[in-house]
C-alpha positions as CSV (number, residue, x, y, z in Angstrom):
1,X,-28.3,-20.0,9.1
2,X,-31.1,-18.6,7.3
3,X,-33.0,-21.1,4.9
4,X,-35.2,-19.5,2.2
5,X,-32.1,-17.0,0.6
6,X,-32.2,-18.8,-2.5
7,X,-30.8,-16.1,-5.3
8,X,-28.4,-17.5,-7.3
9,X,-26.6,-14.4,-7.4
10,X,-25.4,-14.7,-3.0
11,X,-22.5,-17.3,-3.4
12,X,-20.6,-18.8,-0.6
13,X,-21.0,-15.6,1.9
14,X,-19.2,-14.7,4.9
15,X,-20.6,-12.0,7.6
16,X,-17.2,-10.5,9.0
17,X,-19.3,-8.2,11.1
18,X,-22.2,-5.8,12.0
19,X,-22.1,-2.3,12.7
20,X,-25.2,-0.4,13.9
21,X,-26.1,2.7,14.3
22,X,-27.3,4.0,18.2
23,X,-30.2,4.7,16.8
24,X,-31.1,0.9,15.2
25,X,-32.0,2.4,12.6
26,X,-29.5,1.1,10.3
27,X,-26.8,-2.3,10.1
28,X,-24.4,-2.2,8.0
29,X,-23.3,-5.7,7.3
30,X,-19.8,-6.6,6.3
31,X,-19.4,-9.6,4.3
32,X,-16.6,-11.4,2.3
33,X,-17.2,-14.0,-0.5
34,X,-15.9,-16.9,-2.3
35,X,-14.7,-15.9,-5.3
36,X,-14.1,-12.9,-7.9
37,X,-14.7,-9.2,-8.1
38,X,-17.5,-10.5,-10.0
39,X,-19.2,-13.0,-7.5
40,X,-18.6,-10.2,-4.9
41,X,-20.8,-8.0,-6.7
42,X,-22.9,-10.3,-7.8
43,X,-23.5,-11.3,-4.2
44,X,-23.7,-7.7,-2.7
45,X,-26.6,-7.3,-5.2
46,X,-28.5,-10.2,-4.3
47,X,-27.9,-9.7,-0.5
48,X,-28.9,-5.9,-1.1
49,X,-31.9,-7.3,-3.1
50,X,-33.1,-9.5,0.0
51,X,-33.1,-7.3,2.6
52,X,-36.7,-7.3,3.0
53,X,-37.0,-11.1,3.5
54,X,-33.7,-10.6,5.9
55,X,-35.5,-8.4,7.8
56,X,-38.9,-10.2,8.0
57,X,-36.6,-13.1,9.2
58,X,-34.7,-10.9,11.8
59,X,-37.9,-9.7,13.1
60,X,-38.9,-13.2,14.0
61,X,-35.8,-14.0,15.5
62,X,-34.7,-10.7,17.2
63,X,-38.8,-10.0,19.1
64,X,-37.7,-6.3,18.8
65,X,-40.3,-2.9,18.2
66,X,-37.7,-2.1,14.9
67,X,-35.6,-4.0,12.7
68,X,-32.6,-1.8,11.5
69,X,-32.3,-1.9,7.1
70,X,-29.5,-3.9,6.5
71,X,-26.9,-2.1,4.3
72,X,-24.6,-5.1,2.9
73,X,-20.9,-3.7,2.2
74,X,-17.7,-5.8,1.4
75,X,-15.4,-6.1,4.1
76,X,-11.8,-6.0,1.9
77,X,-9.7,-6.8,5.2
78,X,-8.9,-10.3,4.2
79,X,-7.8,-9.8,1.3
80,X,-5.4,-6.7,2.6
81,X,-4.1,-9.0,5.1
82,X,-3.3,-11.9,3.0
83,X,-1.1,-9.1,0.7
84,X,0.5,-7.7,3.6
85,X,1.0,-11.3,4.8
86,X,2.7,-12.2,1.4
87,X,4.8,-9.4,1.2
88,X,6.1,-9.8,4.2
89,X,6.8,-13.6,3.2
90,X,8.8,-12.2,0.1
91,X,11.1,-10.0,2.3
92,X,12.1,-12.6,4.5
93,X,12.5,-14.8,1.1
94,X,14.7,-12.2,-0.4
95,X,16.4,-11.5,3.2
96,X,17.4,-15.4,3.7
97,X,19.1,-14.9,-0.1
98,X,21.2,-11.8,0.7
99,X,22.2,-13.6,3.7
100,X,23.7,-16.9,2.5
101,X,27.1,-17.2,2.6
102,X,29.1,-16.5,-1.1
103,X,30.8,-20.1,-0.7
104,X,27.7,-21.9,-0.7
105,X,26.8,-21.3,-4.4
């Protein structure tokens, strides 16, 4: 945990993961948040607005000749997975109806 990220704007953030470039020259970092389509943006702008302290605090950590820029970008795969999870749910709902036998009602 980083302590000193104190915009208002970053809510309850998640890193999901870290791509970087062969050339660490660039991160992007994938993120998902707490909230609306709203707080996401809100928190992509204040994570994109603290990259420099990220970095400063990376470069402390990390001892390395060049810290990549950190490109924040939000990582949507939760939120696919939790539709395809309830669709699925709703087939085998309507599935378990077709299949009831006609006497039962």
């Amino acid at each position: 945990m980083i302590k000193g990220l104190k915009d208002p704007r970053v809510g309850f953030v998640t890193v999901t993961g870290v791509e970087v470039t062969p050339d660490l020259h660039l991160a992007r970092v994938y993120f998902t948040v707490f909230g609306d389509d709203k707080q996401r943006k809100d928190s992509q702008k204040g994570l994109q607005s603290a990259v420099p302290f990220l970095r400063r605090e990376l470069a402390k950590r990390l001892r390395m000749r060049y810290v990549p820029d950190l490109l924040f970008q939000f990582d949507a795969s939760l939120e696919y997975g939790n539709r395809i999870e309830s669709l699925i749910r709703d087939i085998h709902e309507s599935d378990s109806h077709d299949e009831r036998d006609p006497d039962d009602n």
